[in-house]
C-alpha positions as CSV (number, residue, x, y, z in Angstrom):
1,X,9.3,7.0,-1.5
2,X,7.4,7.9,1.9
3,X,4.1,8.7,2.9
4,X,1.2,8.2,0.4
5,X,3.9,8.0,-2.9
6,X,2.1,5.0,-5.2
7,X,1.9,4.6,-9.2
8,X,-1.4,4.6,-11.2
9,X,-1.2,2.3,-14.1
10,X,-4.1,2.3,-16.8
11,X,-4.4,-0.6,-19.7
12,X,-6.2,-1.3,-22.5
13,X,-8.2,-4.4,-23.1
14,X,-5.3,-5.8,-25.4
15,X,-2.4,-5.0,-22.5
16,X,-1.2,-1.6,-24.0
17,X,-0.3,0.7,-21.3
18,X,-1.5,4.0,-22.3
19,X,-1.3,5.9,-18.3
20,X,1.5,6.0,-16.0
21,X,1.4,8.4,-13.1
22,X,4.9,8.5,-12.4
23,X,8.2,6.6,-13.7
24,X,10.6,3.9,-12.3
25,X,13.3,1.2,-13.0
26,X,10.6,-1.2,-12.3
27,X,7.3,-1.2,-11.8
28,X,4.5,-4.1,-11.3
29,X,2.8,-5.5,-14.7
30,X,-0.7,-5.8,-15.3
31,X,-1.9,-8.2,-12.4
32,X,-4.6,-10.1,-10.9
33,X,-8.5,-7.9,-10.2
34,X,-8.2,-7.2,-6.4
35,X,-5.1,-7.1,-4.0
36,X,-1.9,-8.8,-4.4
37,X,1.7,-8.3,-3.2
38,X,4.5,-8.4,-5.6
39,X,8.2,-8.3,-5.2
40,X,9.9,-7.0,-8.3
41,X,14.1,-5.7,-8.0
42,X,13.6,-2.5,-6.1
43,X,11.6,-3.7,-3.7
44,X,7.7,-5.2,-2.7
45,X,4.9,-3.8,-4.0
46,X,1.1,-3.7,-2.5
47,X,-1.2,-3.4,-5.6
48,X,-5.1,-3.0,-6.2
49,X,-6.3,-4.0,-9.4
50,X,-9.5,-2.8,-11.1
51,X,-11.1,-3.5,-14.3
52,X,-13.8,-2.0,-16.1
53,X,-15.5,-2.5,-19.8
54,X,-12.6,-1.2,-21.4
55,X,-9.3,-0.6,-19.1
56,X,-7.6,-2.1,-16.5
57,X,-6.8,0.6,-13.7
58,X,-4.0,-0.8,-10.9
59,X,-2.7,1.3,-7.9
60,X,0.8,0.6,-6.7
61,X,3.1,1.2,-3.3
62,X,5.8,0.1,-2.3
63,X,5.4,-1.5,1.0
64,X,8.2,0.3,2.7
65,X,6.2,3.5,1.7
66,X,2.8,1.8,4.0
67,X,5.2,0.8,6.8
68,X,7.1,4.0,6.9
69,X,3.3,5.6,7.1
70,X,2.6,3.4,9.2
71,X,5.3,4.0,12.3
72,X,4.7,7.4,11.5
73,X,0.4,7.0,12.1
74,X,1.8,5.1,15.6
75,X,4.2,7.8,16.7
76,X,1.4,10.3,16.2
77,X,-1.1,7.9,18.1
78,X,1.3,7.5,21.0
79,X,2.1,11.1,21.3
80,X,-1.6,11.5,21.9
81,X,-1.9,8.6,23.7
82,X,-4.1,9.1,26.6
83,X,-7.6,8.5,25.3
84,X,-9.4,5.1,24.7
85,X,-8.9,4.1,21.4
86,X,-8.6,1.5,19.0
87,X,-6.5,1.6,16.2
88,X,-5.5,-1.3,13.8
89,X,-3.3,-0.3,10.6
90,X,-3.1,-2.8,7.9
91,X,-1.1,-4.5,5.5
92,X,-1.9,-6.4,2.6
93,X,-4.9,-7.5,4.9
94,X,-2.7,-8.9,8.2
95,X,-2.4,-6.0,11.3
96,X,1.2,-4.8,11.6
97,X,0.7,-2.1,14.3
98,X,-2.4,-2.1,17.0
99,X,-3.3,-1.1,20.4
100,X,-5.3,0.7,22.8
101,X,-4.3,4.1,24.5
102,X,-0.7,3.6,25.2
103,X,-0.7,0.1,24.7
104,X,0.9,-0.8,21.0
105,X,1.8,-4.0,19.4
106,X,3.6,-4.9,16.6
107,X,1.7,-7.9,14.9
108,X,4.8,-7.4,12.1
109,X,6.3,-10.8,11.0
C-alpha cells in the first residue's frame, strides 16, 4: 500500500457488513464513532468511524501508507524549500514531520 490506498467499510445497524471497498487478510472491525488506531497482524491501522441513522461507515489506512505519504509530502516541501512556510503533517492527531522553509523536524516517536 502507498499513497492515499485505505478501505471503506459500510455496516448495518445489526453489524452485517454489506460494503467493502477493497479486500485483505485482515482488516479492522466495526470500531469506536471518531478516530482510533488499531493494530491487527499485517500491520497498524488509522481509522475514522462514522455513523448515521442506519449504517456505520469507517475509513481505514494503514499507517505506513500516511508515513510513506508523509516523507514523500516532506521531500517535495524541501525540494521547494525556499519560501516561508509552515507545514505540520499529522498522525493520529500527534505532528510527525514540521518545519519552516528548510528547516524540518521529525516529531516521530
Amino acid at each position: 500500500m502507498a499513497g492515499f490506498d485505505f478501505v471503506i467499510q459500510i455496516w448495518t445497524e445489526d453489524g452485517v457488513r454489506v460494503y467493502q471497498s477493497r479486500r485483505y487478510s485482515s482488516l479492522p472491525n466495526q470500531g469506536v464513532l471518531g478516530y482510533s488506531n488499531v493494530t491487527l497482524d499485517n500491520g497498524d491501522w488509522r481509522v475514522f468511524g462514522v455513523r448515521n441513522e442506519t449504517r456505520m461507515i469507517q475509513v481505514a489506512q494503514k499507517l505506513e501508507a500516511r508515513r510513506s505519504r508523509a516523507e514523500e509530502l516532506r521531500r517535495i516541501l524541501l525540494s521547494v524549500g525556499k519560501g516561508d512556510f509552515f507545514v505540520q503533517v499529522e498522525h493520529g492527531g500527534d505532528g510527525i514531520l514540521s518545519g519552516e522553509g528548510s528547516n524540518w523536524r521529525n516529531d516521530r516517536q
